[in-house]
N, C-alpha and C positions, 0 to 999 in steps of 0.2 A: 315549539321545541318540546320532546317528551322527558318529562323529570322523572325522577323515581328508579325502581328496580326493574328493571328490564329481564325476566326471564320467560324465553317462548318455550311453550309447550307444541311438542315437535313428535310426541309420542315416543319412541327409544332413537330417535335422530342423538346423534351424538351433536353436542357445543361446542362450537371451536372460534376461539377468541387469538386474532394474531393482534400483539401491540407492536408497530414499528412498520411505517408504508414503503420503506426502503426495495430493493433489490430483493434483497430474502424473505422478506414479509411479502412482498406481494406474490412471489412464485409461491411461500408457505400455504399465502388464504388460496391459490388459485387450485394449487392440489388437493389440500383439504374440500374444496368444494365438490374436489371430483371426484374425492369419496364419497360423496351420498352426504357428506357433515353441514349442518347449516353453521355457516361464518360471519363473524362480524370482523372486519377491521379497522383497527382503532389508529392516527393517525394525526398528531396535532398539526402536520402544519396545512394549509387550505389547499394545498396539490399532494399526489404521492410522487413517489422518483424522482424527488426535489435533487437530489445528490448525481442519481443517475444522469437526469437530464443534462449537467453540467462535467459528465465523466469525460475524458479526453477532451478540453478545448470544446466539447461541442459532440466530437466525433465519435466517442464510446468503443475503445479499443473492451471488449466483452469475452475474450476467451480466446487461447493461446493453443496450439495443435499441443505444443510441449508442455505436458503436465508434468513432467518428472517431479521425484519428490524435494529435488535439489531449491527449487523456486518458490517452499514455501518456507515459512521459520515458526517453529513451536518451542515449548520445552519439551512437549512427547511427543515428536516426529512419529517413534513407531503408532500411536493410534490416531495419526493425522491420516498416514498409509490408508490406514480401513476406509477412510471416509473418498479419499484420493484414487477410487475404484475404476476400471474400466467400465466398467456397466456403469454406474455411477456417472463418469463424465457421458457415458453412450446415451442414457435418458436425457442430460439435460440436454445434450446436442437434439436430440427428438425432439425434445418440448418446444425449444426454441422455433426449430423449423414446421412443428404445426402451427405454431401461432402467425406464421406469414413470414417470419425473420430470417432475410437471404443475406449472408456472410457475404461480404468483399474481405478475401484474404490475401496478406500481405508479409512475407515470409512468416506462415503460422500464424500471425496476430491476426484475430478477426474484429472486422467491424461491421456495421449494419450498409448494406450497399449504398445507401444513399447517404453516407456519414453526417449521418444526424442523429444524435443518441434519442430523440425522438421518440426514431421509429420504433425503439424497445418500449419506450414510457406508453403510447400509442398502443403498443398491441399486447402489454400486460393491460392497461386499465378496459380495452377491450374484452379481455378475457375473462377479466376481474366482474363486468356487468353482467356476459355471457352464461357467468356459475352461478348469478343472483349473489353476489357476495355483498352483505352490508358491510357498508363503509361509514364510518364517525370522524369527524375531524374534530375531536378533541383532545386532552392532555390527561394521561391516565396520571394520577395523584398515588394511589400504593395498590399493591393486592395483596390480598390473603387466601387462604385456604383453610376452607372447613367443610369435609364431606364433597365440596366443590369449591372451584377460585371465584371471589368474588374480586372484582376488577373497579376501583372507584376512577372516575373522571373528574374533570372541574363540575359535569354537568350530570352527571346520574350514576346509575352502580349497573353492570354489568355480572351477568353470573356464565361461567364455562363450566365442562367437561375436561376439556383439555387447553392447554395455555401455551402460546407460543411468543416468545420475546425477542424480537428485532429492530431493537430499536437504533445499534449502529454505537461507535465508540464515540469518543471525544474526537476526534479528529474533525475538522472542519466545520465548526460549531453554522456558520450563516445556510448551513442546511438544515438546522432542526438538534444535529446531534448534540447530546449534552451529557451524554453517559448515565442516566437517567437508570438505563437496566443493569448498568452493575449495582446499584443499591439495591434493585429489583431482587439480584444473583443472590445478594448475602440476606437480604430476608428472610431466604428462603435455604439459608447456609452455607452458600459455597463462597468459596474463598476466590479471592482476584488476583492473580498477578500483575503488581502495577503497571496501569497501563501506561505508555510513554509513545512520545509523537515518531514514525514510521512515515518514509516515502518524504524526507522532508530537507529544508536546505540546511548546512551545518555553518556553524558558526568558530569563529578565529581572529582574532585579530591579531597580524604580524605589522612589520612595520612597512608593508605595500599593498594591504589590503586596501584604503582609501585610494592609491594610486593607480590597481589594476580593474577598479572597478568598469567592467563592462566587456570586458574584453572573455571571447570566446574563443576555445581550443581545443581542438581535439588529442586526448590525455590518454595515459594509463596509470592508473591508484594505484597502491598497494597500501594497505591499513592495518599498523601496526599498532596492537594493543597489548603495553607493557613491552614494547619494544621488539613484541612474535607478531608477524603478519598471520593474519586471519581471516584474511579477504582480500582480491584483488577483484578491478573493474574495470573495463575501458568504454570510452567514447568522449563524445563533446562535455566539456568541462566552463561552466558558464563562473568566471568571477566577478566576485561582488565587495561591494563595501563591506560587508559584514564576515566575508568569507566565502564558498563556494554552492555552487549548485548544479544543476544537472544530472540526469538520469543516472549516471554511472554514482553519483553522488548520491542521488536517492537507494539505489540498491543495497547500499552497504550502512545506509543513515540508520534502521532500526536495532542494527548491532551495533552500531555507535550510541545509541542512548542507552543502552543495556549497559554498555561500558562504563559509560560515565556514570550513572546511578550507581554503578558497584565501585566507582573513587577509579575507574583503572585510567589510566595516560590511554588518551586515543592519536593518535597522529596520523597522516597520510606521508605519502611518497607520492611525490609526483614528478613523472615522466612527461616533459614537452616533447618529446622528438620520440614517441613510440613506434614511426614505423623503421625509425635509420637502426639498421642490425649491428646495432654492436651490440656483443656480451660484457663488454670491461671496459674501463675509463683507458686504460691503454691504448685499445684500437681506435677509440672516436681519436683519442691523439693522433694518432697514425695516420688516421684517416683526412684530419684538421691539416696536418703535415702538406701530404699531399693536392690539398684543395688550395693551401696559401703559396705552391711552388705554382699550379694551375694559374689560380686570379692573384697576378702578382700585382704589387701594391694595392693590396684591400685590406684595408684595417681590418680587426675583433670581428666589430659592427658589421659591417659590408661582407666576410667571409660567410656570416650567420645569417643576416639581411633576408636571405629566400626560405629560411627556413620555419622562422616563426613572427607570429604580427612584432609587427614595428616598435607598440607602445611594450608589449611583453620582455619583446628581447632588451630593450634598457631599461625597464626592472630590472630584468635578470643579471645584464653587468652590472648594476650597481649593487647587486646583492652580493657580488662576487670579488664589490670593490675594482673592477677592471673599469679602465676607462673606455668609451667605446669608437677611440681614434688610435690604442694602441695597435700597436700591429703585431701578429700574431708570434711573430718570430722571437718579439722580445720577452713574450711571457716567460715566467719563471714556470719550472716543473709543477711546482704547489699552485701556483694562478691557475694553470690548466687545470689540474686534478679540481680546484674548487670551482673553476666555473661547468666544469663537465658535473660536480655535488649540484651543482642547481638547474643544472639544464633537463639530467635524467632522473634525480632523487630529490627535487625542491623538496622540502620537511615543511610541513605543515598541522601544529599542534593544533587539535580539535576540543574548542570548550565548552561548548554545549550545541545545541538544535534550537531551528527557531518553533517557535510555538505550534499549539496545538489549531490555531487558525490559519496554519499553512502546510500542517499536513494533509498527506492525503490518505491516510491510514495509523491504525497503533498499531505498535507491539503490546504484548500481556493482556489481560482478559479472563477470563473465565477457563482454569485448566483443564484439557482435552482429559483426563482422566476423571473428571467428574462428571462426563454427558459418556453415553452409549451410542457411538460412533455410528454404527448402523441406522439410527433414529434422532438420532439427535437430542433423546430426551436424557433428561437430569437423573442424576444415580442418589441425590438428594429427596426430591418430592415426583412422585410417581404423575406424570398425567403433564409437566410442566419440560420446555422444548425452548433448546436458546436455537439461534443461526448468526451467522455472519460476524461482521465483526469486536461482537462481543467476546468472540470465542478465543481465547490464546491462539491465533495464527494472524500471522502477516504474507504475505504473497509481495515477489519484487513486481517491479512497473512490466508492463505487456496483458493484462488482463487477468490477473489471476487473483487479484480481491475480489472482482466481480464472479471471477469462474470459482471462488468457491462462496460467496455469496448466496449463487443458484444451486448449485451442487448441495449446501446445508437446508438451505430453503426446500428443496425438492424432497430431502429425506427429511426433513420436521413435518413438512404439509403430507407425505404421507405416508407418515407411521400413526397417527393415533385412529384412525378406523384401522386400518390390515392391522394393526399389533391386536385388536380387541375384539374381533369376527371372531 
């Protein structure tokens, strides 16, 4: 193993040191190489695309036709736009498909045809050999800058030109990530928006959360913070002992932690029966009316029976206080109106997120108004390039952490030759 200070004499070759083997660091070194730059990547853990490998299940959901700006979240949306470019997403769609990566797409959401996130880890570290890109698998300890970034490891010092940091948030630490480059970020001045767990299950305890645990349904949210809805969501809604989860759940989780760190009351609304058209508790009455003159003598229970699982619907009378062999007829006006409150508005107070080892992404990061969107470098120290999820953006579930993963990666790895020709 070589100890010591490591700098090659390259003649005016520019230096380019990526720390972080992730998604955006390996597209960053792959570009950079393909400017003419000799690369080093630096990498603690003993594989790269440790995270990528295990993105979807397995299957690596990698980019989404709809980029609109809607599906990412910043604090400065408008210079998240600049980076959210047509041409921008048109290169990385190119890059992708020279490297051999043929999309199976699936309304918009792409995956790698043989859904094995694999085939992505496969044909960057192909490419990664291809550039001569040196790779280190050790743990960078700090860097500085004087006249150039010196880069220390557990095992030698490293000197750059230019310095690229992706090394990845906290979120999902049994990859490697440890948030490592925000300390990185403020060494070098820039301030963090704290980061908080994104894409994750939310937590609540009512008095049927031990009792619905397991039980899966297809929902529609609405997430009222301070009592203003601020987001709505549908799909399958997976409950748990702790509380909820599920995609729809994940979409709205990272403006749920933002809430609760600023003290605000988070709650959902939940709609069991989203697709039965009523506008108003009146007409489901009406409607109830009509169905118990239909199936004559069927209790509560037995009227509702087809409409939602078994174990859910006696929750829900008992939440309602209805017994579930009353019969429909005898209900009081108020018994309906409260059991139609739980059927289409369950209330569900939201008290925190579960940890950072079960997200699959943060909020906050590194503010979009401190890097030069075009390049990705720092308005702080000249020469020095974050990407990916270090950056204040979160992207909801269908591919769009990874799609701007590559997307940052692409413009880090290559702006430091074109910016300096």
């Amino acid at each position: 193993m070589i100890h010591g200070i490591i700098k090659a004499v390259w003649g005016d070759v520019m230096r380019v040191v990526v720390v972080g083997g992730g998604a955006s660091g390996m597209v960053a070194a792959i570009y950079a190489a393909r400017e003419q730059c000799q690369v080093t990547l630096i990498e603690k853990n003993k594989q790269l695309g440790k995270k990528l490998r295990i993105t979807g299940n397995g299957k690596c959901n990698y980019w989404n036709a709809d980029q609109r700006l809607m599906h990412y979240h910043s604090t400065n949306p408008e210079v998240l736009e600049e980076i959210l470019t047509k041409q921008n997403q048109e290169m990385v769609l190119s890059f992708l498909s020279q490297l051999g990566i043929v999309p199976r797409i699936k309304n918009g959401y792409y995956y790698p045809y043989s859904n094995q996130a694999t085939a992505l880890q496969t044909a960057f570290l192909k490419e990664l050999e291809l550039q001569n890109v040196n790779i280190i698998h050790e743990e960078v300890k700090s860097i500085t800058h004087q006249s150039e970034f010196h880069i220390q490891t557990d095992q030698r010092q490293l000197s750059a030109d230019r310095l690229i940091i992706a090394t990845g948030s906290y979120a999902c630490p049994k990859t490697g990530s440890d948030g490592i480059g925000y300390q990185f970020a403020r060494d070098f001045h820039h301030t963090i928006i704290k980061p908080l767990p994104a894409l994750v299950q939310l937590r609540g305890m009512t008095s049927i959360t031990k009792e619905w645990a397991g039980i899966r349904t297809d929902v529609s949210l609405k997430l009222l913070e301070n009592g203003v809805c601020v987001g709505e969501e549908a799909g399958e809604l997976q409950l748990t002992n702790y509380g909820v989860s599920g995609i729809c759940v994940f979409q709205l989780s990272g403006q749920v932690a933002r809430g609760l760190d600023a003290g605000y009351t988070e709650q959902f609304q939940i709609n069991f029966l989203p697709q039965l058209p009523f506008v108003s508790t009146d007409e489901w009455i009406i409607w109830m009316d009509e169905r118990a003159k239909m199936l004559v003598k069927r209790t509560v229970s037995e009227l509702l029976d087809s409409l939602l699982p078994y174990q859910l619907l006696n929750l829900l009378l008992k939440q309602a206080h209805i017994k579930r062999d009353r019969m429909w007829q005898s209900l009081s006006k108020k018994e309906r109106v409260s059991l139609a409150q739980f059927l289409f508005a369950f209330p569900f107070t939201i008290t925190g997120t579960n940890s950072f080892d079960q997200a699959q992404t943060c909020s906050g990061g590194i503010p979009l108004t401190e890097i030069n969107p075009r390049t990705m470098e720092s308005k702080k120290q000249p020469g020095l390039y974050f990407t990916g999820e270090l950056l204040d953006v979160n992207g909801d579930c269908g591919g769009y952490n990874l799609s701007f993963a590559f997307l940052t990666g692409y413009l880090a790895g290559s702006a430091p030759r074109r910016k300096y020709d």
